[in-house]
N, C-alpha and C positions, 0 to 999 in steps of 0.2 A: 912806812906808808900806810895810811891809815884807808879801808877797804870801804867802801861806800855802801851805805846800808840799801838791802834789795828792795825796790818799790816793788809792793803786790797792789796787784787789782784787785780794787773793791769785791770782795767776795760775792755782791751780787750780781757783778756784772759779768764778774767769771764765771757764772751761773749760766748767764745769759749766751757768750759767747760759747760754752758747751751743751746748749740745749737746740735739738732739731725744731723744736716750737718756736723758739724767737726769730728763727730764719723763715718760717711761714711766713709771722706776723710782721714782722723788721721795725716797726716802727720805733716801738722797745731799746730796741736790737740799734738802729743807726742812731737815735738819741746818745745810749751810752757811749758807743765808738766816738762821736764826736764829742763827747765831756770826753775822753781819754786824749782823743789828738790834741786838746786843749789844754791838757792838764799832766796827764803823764803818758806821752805815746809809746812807751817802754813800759813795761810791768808784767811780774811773774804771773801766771795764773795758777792757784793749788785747788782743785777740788776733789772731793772725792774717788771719784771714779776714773780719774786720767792721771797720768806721769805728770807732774811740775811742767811748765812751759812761759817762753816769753812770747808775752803778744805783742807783735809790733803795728800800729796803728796810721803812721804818717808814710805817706808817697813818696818820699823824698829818703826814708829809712829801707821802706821795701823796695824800691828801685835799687836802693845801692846793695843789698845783699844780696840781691834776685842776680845781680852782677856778677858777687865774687865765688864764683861758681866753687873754690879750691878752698874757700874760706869756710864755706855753708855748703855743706853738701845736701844732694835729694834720696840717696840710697841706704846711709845708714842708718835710718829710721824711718816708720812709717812714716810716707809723703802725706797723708792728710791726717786729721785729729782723728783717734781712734781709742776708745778706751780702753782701759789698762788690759782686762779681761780678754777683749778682743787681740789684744796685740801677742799677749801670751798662749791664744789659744793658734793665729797664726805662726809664731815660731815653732810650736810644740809640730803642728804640721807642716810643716816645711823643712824639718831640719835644724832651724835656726835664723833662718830670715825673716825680716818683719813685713816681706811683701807676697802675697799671696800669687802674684803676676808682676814680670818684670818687663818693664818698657821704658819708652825715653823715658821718663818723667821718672823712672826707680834708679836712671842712670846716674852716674859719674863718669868721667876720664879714667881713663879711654876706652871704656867700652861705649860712651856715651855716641862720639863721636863715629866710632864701626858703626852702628846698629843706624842711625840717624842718614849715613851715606845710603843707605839700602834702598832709602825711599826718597831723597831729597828732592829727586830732578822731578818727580813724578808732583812736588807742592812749590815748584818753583811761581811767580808771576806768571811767566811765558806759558810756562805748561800748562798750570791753571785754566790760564785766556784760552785755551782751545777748548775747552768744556763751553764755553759762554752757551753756544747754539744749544746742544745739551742740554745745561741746566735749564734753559729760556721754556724747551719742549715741558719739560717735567713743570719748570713754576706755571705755566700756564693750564695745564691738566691739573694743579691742586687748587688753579683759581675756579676753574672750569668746575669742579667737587661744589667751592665753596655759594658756587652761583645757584648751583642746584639744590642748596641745601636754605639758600635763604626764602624768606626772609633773616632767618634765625641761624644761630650754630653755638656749639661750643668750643672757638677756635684753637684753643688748643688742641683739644683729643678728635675734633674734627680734619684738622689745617696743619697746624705748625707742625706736629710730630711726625706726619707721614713721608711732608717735603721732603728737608735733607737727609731723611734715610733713604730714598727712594735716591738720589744724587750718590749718596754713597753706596749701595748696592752698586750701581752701574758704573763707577769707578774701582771696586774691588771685585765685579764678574759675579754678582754673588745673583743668583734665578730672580727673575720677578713673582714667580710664585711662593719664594720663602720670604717673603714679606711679611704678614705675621708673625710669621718664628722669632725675623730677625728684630720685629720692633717687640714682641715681648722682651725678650734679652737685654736688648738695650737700655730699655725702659725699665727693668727692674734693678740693671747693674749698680745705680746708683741713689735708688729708692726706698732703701729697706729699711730705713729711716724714717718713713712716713705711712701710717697705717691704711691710706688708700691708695697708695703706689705700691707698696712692698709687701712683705709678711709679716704672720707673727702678727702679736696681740700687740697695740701701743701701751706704754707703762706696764709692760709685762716681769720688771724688775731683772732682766737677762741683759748684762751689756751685752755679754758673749755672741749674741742671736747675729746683729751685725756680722760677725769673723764665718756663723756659720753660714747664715744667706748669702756670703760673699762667697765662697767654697761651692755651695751647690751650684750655682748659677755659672762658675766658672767650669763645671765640670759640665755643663750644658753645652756653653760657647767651646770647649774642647769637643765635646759630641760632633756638632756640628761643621766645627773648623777644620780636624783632623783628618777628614774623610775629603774638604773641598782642596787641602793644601795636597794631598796624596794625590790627586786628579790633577791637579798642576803641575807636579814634577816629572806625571808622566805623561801629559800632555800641554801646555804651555799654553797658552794665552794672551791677549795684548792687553793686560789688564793687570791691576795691585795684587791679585790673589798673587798669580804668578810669578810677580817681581819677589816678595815675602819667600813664596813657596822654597823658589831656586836660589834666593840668597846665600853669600857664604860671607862666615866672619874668620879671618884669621886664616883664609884657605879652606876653612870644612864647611861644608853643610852646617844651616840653620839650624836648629833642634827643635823638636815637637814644640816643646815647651816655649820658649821664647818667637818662636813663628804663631804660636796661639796669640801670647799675649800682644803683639804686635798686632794681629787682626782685630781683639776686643778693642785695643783703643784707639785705630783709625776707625771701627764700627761706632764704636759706644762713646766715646769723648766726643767727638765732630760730630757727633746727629745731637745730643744732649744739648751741649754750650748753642747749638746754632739755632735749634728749636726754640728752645727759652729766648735767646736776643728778638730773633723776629715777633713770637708773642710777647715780650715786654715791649717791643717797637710799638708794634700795635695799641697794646694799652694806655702807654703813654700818648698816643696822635687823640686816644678818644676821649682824654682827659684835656685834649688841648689840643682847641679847635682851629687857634689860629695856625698851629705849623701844620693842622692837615690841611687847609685849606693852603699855606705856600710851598706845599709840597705837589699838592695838586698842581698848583698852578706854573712850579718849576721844577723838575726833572731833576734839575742840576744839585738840586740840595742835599739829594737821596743820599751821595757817600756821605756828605758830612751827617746826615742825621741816624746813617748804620752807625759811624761810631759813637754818637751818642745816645744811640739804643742799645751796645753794650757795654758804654760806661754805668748807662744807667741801670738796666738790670743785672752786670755783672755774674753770670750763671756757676762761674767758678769762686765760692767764697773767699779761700783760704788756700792755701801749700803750706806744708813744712820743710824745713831745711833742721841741720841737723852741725852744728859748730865743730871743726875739726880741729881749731884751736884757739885757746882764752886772746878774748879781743875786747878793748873797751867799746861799747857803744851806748848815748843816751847819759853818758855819767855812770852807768851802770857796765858791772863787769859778766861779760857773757863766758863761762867756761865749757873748754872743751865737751864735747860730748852734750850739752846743755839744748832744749829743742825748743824751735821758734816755729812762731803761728803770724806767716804776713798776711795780714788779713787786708785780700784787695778787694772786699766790700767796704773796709772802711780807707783805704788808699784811693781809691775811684771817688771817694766825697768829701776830699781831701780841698778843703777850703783854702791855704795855701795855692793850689794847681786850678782849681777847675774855682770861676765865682757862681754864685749861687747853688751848691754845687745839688743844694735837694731841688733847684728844679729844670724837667727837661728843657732846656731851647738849642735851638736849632741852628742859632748865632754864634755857638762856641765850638773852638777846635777841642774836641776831646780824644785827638789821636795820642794825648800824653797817658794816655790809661794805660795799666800796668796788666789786663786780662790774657794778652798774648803772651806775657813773659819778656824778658829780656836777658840780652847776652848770648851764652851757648843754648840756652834753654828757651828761647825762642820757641812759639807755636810753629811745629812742622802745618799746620794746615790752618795758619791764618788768612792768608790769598784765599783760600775756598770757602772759609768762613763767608769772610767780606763781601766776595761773587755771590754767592748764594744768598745773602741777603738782600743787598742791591736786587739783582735780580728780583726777585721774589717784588720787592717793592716798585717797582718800578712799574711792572704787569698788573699790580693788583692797586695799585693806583689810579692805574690807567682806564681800570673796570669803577671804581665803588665811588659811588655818588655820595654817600653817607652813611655814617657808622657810629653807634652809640652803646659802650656799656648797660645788657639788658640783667643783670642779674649782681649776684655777688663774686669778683672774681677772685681764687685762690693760691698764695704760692705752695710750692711744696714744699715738708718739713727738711728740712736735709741742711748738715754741717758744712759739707763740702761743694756739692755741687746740686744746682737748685734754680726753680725759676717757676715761673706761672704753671699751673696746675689744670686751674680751668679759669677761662676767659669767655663768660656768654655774652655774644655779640647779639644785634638787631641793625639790618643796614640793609641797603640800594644797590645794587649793583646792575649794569648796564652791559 
């Protein structure tokens, strides 16, 4: 049997696909993807500074392995692209694992499924729906910010960022006055990729700095978590801190550790991904004036065009999965152990699924987007995603007479997870 020779990706597109600069700029960045869905949607990437990996480029590829949860696992390898250095610098401090924190997303069976019961009921629909009043108070006090702040703003660092973190503090009990704390953490958990979100010099030639600014900051989010989940166990709550706190796997008590990382990423993954979709919603209405204006004029279109504010701006680039045994896919033979890169920034503009897919309208079902995940690994807190954007837009529609990109707006640099930066508006609100 003769072994089919391995397609590599053009080495400069593998460039591109591991550079936090092309994910600012994308433009680069989705040109290539789409010459790859076209041409080869399977291909190794080698570059320098990272492990060998396949990039998988088509919807219809990353949906089916996002599937076979036994086939491609998320736990034995770093879940997102991470360079070589970094990854050696987290096992060396760990023990041996290549995840600096373990949560759903670091899971497999069965621990996947223990850990995911703890919190389910609490991201069900039903249970979601009873936030609605809730979130409605809080979107209206960050419309209430934005009114007073106009004519003018920079809606991201003004607007997006504060909403669903303030949503999720009062879902996980956490003070209204740690609000700052909690949105530095947040905000830099996933930033340190980009020299005006994160630390560290840009092109400072350290992949390593990534593994370390991931380490100190989590040793932050311990500072402050350890001490809230202690006050839960010995006084409870009707709230997610308490559910985490008093959890048991297997019959024992949670452990420091994994009750931490459970709080970073109902904190930091859910305010991230949902900040970015509402500011890229935005950007897009102000680049296109006809759906703001039938969105104004009809209420009803709002869920269809949340999901196509985060098909379009996609805030979570990429996952890795990690092959547990040789499988042919694409013509190409993926072996055991071998690590893939589904890249659902370019699955989401997957011209197969979605038509036109580089432009937004408001006339397409884009609930087929792959952002949520699918299968066992489904977003625990896509319901409250979707709520809290709706909402948000529905109020802040209901106020703004007119809205116009007044500056330059920017994304931020980041492999993984990313999205508008700064957004300067100029608009009317009533």
């Amino acid at each position: 049997m003769k072994i089919p020779e391995v397609k590599k990706v053009p080495h400069r597109l593998g460039l591109l696909i591991a550079s936090p600069k092309a994910y600012a700029r994308q433009k680069s960045l989705l040109a290539g993807l789409q010459w790859l869905r076209a041409n080869q949607p399977l291909g190794r990437v080698e570059t320098r500074d990272f492990d060998p990996f396949w990039l998988v480029t088509r919807h219809a590829d990353v949906s089916w392995i996002i599937r076979q949860h036994d086939l491609f696992h998320n736990g034995d390898r770093a879940h997102s692209l991470v360079p070589r250095s970094s990854d050696e610098m987290t096992r060396a401090l760990t023990g041996g694992s290549p995840h600096p924190i373990r949560t759903l997303v670091h899971m497999d069976e069965p621990d996947h499924l223990k850990y995911r019961r703890i919190t389910q009921y609490w991201f069900t629909p039903q249970r979601v729906g009873l936030l609605e009043h809730s979130i409605r108070i809080i979107a209206r006090a960050s419309i209430d910010r934005m009114a007073k702040l106009g004519p003018a703003c920079d809606f991201v660092r003004d607007v997006a960022i504060h909403y669903p973190l303030r949503v999720l503090m009062q879902i996980l009990g956490v003070p209204e006055q740690d609000a700052p704390r909690m949105l530095k953490l947040t905000q830099e958990l996933f930033a340190s990729e980009d020299i005006d979100l994160g630390h560290g010099e840009s092109g400072s030639g350290d992949p390593a700095r990534h593994a370390r600014e991931l380490f100190r900051l989590l040793g932050e989010f311990q500072a402050y978590f350890v001490p809230l989940m202690e006050r839960r166990r010995a006084s409870p709550a009707q709230d997610l801190a308490s559910v985490i706190a008093n959890a048991e796997v297997d019959g024992k008590p949670i452990n420091h550790f994994e009750a931490v990382s459970y709080y970073v990423i109902v904190a930091a993954a859910g305010h991230d991904t949902t900040s970015s979709s509402i500011s890229g919603g935005l950007w897009a209405l102000c680049e296109n004036e006809d759906a703001f204006k039938k969105l104004k004029a009809d209420a009803g279109l709002i869920p269809r065009f949340v999901e196509e504010a985060i098909r379009w701006t996609t805030p979570v680039h990429h996952v890795m999965r990690t092959a547990t045994a040789d499988v042919e896919l694409g013509e190409q033979t993926i072996v055991r152990g071998d690590w893939l890169m589904l890249s659902l920034l370019s699955a989401n503009r997957d011209e197969e699924v979605f038509d036109q897919p580089n432009r937004f309208r408001l006339d397409r079902d884009a609930s087929g987007g792959v952002l949520f995940g699918q299968g066992v690994h489904t977003c625990l807190g896509q319901h409250l995603a979707r709520l809290e954007i709706r909402i948000f837009f529905e109020e802040l529609l209901s106020r703004l007479e007119s809205v116009e990109i007044a500056g330059r707006p920017r994304r931020s640099a980041s492999i993984f997870i990313g999205g508008p930066k700064t957004l300067p508006l100029r608009y009317r609100m009533r």
